[in-house]
KOLPATI-175829 format. One record per atom (N, C-alpha, C): x, y, z; atom name. Coordinates in nm, 2 decimals, padded with zeros to 4 digits. Example, Ala and Ser with C-alpha at 12.3 -4.5 7.8 and 13.67 -1.06 7.14 Angstrom:
BEGIN
+--------+--------+--------+----+
!     xx !     yy !     zz !  a !
+--------+--------+--------+----+
!  01.32 ! -00.57 !  00.78 !  N !
!  01.23 ! -00.45 !  00.78 ! CA !
!  01.32 ! -00.33 !  00.78 !  C !
!  01.28 ! -00.22 !  00.71 !  N !
!  01.37 ! -00.11 !  00.71 ! CA !
!  01.29 !  00.00 !  00.79 !  C !
+--------+--------+--------+----+
//
This chain:
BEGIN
+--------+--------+--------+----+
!     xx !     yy !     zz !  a !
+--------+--------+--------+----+
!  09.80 !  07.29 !  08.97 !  N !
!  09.67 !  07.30 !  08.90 ! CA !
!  09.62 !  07.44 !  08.89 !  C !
!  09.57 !  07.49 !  08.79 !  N !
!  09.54 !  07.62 !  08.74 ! CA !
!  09.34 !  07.56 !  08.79 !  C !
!  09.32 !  07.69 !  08.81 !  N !
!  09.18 !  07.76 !  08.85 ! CA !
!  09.06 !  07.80 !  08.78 !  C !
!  08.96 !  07.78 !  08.75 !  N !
!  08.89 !  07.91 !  08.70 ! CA !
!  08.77 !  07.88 !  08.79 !  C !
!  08.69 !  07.96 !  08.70 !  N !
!  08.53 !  07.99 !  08.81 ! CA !
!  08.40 !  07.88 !  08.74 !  C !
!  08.36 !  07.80 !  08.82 !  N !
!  08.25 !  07.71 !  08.77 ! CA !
!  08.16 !  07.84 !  08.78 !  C !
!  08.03 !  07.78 !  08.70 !  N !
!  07.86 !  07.87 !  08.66 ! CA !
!  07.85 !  07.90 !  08.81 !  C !
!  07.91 !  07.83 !  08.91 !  N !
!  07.86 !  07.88 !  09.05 ! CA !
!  07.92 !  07.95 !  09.13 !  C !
!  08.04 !  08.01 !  09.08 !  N !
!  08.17 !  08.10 !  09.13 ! CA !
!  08.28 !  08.02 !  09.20 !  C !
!  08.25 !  07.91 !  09.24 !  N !
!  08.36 !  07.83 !  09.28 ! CA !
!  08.48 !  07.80 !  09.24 !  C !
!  08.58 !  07.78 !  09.28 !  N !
!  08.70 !  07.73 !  09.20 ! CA !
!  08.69 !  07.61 !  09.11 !  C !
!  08.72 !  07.57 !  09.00 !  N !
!  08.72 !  07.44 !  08.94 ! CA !
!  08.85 !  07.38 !  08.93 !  C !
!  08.94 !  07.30 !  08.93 !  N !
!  09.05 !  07.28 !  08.89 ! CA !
!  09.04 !  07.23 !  08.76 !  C !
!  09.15 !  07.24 !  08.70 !  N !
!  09.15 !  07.24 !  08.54 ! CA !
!  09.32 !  07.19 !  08.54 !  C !
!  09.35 !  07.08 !  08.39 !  N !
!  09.50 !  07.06 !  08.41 ! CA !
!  09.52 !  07.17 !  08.36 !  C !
!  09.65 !  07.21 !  08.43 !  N !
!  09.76 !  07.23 !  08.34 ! CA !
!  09.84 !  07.22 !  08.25 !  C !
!  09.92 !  07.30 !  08.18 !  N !
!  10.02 !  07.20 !  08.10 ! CA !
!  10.12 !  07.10 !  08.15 !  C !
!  10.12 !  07.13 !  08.30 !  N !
!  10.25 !  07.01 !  08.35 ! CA !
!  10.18 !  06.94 !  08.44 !  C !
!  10.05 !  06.91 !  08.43 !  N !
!  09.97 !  06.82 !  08.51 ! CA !
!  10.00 !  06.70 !  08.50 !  C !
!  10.03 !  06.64 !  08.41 !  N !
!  10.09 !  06.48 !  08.42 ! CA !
!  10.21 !  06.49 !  08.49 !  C !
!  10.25 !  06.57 !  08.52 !  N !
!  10.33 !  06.55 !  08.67 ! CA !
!  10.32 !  06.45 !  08.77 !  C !
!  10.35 !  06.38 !  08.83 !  N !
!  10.31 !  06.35 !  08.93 ! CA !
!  10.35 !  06.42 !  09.06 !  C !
!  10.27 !  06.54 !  09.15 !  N !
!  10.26 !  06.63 !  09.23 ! CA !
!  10.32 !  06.62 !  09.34 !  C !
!  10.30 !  06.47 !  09.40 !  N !
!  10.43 !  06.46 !  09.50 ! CA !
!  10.59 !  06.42 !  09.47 !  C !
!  10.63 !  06.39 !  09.35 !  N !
!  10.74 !  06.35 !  09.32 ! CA !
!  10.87 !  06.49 !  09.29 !  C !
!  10.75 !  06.60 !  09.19 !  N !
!  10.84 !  06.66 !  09.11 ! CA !
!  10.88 !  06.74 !  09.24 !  C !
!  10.98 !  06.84 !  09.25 !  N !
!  11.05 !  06.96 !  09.33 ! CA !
!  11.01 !  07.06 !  09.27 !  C !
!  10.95 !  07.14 !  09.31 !  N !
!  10.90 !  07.27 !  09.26 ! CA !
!  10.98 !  07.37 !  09.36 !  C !
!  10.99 !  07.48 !  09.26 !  N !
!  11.02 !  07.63 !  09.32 ! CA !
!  11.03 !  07.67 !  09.40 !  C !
!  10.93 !  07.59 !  09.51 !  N !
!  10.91 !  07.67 !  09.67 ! CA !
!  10.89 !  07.54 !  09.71 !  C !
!  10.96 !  07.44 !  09.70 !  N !
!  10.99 !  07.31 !  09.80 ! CA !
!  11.04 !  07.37 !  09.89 !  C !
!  11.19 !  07.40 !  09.90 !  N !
!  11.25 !  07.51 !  10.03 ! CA !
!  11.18 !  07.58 !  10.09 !  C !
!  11.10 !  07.64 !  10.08 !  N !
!  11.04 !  07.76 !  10.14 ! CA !
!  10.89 !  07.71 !  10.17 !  C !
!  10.86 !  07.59 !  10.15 !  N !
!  10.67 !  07.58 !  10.16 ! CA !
!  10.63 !  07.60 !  10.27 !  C !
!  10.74 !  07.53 !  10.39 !  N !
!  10.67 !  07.56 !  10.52 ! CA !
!  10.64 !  07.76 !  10.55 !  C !
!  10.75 !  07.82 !  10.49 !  N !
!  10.69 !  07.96 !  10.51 ! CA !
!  10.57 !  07.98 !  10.41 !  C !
!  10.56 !  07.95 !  10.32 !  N !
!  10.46 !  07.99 !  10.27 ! CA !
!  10.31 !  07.93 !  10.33 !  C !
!  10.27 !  07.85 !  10.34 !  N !
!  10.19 !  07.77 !  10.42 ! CA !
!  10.17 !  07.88 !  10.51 !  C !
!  10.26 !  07.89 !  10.62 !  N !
!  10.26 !  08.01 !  10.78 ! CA !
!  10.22 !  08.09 !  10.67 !  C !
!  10.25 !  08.17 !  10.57 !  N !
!  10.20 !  08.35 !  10.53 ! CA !
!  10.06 !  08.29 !  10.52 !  C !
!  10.01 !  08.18 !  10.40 !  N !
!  09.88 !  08.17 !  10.39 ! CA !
!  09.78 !  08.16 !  10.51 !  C !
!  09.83 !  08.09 !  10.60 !  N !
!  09.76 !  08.07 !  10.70 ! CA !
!  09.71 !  08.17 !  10.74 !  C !
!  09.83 !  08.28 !  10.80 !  N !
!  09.78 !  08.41 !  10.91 ! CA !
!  09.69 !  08.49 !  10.76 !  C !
!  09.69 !  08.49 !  10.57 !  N !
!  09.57 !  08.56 !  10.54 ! CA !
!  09.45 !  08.50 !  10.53 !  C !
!  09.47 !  08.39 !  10.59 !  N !
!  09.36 !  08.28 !  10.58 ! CA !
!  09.26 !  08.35 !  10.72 !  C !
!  09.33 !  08.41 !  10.84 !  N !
!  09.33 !  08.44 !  10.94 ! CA !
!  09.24 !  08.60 !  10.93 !  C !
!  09.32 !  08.64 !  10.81 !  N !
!  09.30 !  08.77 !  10.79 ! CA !
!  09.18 !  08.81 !  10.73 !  C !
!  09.16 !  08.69 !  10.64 !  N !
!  09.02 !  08.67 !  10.57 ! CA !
!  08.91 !  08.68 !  10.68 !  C !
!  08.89 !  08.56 !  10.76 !  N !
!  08.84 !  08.54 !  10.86 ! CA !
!  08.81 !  08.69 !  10.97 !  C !
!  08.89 !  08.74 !  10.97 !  N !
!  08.87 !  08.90 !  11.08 ! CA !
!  08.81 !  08.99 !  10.99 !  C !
!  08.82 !  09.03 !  10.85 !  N !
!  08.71 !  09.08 !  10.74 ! CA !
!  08.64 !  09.05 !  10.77 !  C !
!  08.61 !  08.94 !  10.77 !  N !
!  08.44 !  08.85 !  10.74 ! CA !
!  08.39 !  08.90 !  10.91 !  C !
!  08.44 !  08.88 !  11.00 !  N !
!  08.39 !  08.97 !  11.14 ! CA !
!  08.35 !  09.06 !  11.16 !  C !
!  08.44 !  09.16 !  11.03 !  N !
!  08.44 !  09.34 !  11.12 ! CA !
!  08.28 !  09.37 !  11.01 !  C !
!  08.29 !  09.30 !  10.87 !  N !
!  08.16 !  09.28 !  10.82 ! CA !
!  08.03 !  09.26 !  10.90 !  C !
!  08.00 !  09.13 !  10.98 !  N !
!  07.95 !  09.06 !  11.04 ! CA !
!  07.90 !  09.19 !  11.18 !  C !
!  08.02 !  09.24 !  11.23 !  N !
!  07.97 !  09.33 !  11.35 ! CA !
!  07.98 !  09.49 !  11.30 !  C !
!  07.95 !  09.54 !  11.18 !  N !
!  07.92 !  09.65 !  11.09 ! CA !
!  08.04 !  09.73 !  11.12 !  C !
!  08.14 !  09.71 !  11.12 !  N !
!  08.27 !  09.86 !  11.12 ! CA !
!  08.28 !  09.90 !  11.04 !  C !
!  08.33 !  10.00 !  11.05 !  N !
!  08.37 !  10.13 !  10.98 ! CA !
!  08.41 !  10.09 !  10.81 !  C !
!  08.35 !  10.10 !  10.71 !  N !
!  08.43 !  10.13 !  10.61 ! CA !
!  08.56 !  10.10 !  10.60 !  C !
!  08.62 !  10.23 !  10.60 !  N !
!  08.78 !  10.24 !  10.54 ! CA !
!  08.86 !  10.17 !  10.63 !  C !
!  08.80 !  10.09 !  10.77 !  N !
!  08.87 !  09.98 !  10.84 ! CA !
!  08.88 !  09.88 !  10.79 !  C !
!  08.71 !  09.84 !  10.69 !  N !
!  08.76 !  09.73 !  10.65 ! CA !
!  08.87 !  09.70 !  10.48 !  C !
!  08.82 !  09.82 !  10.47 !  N !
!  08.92 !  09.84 !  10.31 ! CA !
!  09.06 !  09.84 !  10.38 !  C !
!  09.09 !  09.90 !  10.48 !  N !
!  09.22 !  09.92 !  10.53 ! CA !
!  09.27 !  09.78 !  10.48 !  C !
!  09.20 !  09.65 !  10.59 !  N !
!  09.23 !  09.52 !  10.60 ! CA !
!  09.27 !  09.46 !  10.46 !  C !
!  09.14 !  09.48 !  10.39 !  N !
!  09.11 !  09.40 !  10.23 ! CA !
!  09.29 !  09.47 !  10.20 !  C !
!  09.31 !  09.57 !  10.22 !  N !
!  09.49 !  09.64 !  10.14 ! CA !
!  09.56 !  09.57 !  10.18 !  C !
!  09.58 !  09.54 !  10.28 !  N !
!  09.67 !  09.49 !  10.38 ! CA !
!  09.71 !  09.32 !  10.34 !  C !
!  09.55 !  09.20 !  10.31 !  N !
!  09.56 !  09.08 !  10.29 ! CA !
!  09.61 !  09.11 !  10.11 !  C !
!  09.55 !  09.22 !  10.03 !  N !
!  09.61 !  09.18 !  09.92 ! CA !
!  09.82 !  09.20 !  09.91 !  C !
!  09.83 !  09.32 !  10.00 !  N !
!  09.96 !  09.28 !  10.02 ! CA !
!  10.03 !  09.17 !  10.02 !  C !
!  09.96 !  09.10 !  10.17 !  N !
!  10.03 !  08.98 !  10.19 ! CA !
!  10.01 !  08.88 !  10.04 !  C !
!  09.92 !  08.85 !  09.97 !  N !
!  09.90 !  08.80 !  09.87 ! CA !
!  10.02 !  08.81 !  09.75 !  C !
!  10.05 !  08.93 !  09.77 !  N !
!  10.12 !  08.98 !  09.69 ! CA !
!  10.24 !  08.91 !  09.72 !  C !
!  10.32 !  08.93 !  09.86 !  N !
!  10.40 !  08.86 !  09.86 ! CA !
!  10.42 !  08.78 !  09.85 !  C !
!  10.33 !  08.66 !  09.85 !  N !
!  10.35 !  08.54 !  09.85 ! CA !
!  10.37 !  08.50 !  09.70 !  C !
!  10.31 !  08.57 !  09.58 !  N !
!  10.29 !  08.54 !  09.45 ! CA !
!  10.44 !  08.62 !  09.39 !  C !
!  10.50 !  08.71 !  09.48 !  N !
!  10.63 !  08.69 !  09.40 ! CA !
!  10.72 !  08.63 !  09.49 !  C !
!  10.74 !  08.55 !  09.58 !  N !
!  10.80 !  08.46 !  09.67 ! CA !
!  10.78 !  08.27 !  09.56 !  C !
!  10.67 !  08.28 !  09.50 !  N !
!  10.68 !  08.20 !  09.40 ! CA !
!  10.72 !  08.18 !  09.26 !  C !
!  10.70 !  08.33 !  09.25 !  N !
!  10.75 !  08.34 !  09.10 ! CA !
!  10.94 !  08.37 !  09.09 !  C !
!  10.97 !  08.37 !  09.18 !  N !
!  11.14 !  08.40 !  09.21 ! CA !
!  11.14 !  08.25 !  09.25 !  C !
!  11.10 !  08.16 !  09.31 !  N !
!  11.18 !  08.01 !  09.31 ! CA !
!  11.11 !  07.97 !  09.19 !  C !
!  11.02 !  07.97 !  09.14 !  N !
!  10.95 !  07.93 !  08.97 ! CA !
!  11.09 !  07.98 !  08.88 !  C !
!  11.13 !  08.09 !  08.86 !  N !
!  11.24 !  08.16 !  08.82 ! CA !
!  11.42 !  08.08 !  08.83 !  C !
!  11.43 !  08.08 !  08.93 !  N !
!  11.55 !  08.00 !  08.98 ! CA !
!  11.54 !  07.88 !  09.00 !  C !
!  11.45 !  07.79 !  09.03 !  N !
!  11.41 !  07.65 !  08.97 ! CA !
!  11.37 !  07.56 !  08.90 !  C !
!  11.22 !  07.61 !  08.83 !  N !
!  11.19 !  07.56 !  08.75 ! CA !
!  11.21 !  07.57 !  08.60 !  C !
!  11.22 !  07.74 !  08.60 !  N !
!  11.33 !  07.78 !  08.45 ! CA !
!  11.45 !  07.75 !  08.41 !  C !
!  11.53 !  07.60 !  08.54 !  N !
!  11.66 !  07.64 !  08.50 ! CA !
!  11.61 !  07.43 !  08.50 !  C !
!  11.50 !  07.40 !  08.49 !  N !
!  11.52 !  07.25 !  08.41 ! CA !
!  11.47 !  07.16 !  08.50 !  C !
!  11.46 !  07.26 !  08.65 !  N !
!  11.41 !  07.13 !  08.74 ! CA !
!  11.28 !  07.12 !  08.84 !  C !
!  11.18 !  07.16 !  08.75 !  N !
!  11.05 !  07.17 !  08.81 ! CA !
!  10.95 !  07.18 !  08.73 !  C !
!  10.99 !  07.14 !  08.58 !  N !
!  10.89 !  07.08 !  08.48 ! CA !
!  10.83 !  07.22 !  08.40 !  C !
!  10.96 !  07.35 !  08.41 !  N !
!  10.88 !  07.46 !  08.32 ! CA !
!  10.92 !  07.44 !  08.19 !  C !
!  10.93 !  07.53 !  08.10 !  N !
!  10.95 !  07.55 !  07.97 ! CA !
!  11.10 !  07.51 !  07.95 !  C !
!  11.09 !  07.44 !  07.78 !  N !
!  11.23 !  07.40 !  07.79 ! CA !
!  11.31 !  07.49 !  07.70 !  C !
!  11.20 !  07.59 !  07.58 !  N !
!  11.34 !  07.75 !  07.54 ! CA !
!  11.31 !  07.85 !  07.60 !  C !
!  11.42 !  07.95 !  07.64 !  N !
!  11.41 !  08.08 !  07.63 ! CA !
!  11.30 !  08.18 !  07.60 !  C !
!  11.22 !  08.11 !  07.48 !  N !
!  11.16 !  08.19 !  07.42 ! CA !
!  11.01 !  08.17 !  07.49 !  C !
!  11.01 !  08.03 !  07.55 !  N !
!  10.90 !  07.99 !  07.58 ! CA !
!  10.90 !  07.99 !  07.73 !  C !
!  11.00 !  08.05 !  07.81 !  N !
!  11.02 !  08.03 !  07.96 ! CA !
!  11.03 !  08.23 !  07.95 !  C !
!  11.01 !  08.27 !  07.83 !  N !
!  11.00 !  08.49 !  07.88 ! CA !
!  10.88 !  08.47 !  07.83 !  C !
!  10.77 !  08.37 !  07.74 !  N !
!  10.61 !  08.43 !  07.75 ! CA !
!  10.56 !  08.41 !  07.84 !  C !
!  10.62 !  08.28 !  07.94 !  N !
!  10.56 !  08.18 !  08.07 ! CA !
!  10.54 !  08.30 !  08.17 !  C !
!  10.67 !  08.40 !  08.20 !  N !
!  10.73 !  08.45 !  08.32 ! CA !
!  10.64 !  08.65 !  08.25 !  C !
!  10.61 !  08.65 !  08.12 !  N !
!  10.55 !  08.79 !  08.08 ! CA !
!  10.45 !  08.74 !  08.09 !  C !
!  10.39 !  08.66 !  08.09 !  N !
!  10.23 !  08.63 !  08.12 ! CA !
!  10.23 !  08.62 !  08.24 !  C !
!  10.28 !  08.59 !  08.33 !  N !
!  10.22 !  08.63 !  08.52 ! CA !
!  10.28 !  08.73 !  08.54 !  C !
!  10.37 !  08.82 !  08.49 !  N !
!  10.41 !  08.96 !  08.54 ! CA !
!  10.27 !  09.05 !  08.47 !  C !
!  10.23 !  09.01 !  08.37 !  N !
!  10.12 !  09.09 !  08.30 ! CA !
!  10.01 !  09.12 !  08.41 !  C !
!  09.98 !  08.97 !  08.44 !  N !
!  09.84 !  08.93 !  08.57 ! CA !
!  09.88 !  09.00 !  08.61 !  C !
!  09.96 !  09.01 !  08.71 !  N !
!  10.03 !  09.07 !  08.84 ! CA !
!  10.05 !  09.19 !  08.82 !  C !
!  10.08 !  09.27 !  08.72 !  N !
!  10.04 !  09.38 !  08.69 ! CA !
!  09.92 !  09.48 !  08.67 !  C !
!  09.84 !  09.37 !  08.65 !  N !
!  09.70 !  09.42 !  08.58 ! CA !
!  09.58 !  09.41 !  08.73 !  C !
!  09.61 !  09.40 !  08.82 !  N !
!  09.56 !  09.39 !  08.91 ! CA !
!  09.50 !  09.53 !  08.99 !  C !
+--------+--------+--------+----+
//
């Protein structure tokens, strides 16, 4: 499910195009790998959490920008750890992506764009 921001900054869920899915059946991209993924989220879930501390007990500036660098890293990794099994999975027929070429290079230049524009 794709994301945006309710009037109140919250996340909203919104369908997708492949939302008639049904979410526990299909195999997506990072079936293999979700238990690691999960573990990376966790420890920036973790990482979040020690921000919100060094905030809370007033440290240093460029300590906490240090951190904020550091969890967008990890973020980072994780978003092309998805987009390489989305790539090898789902663009090849079996995880409910695009069925031309033409429509599986705007799918994959539109999140390299995001991901660039960051």
């Amino acid at each position: 499910m794709e994301q945006s921001q309710q009037h109140n900054g919250a996340p909203k869920e919104q369908e997708s195009e492949h939302a008639g899915e049904s979410e526990g059946h299909v195999e997506r991209g990072y079936t293999s790998s979700k238990d690691d993924l999960l573990s990376r989220l966790a420890k920036i879930e973790g990482q979040i959490r020690g921000i919100k501390r060094m905030v809370e007990g007033d440290r240093y500036c460029i300590d906490i920008i240090t951190q904020i660098s550091a969890v967008q890293a990890a973020l980072g990794k994780v978003e092309l750890s998805l987009l390489e099994g989305h790539m090898l999975h789902c663009l090849l027929g079996h995880g409910g992506g695009p069925d031309t070429p033409e429509a599986q290079t705007a799918e994959v230049m539109s999140v390299v764009a995001r991901m660039m524009s960051k």
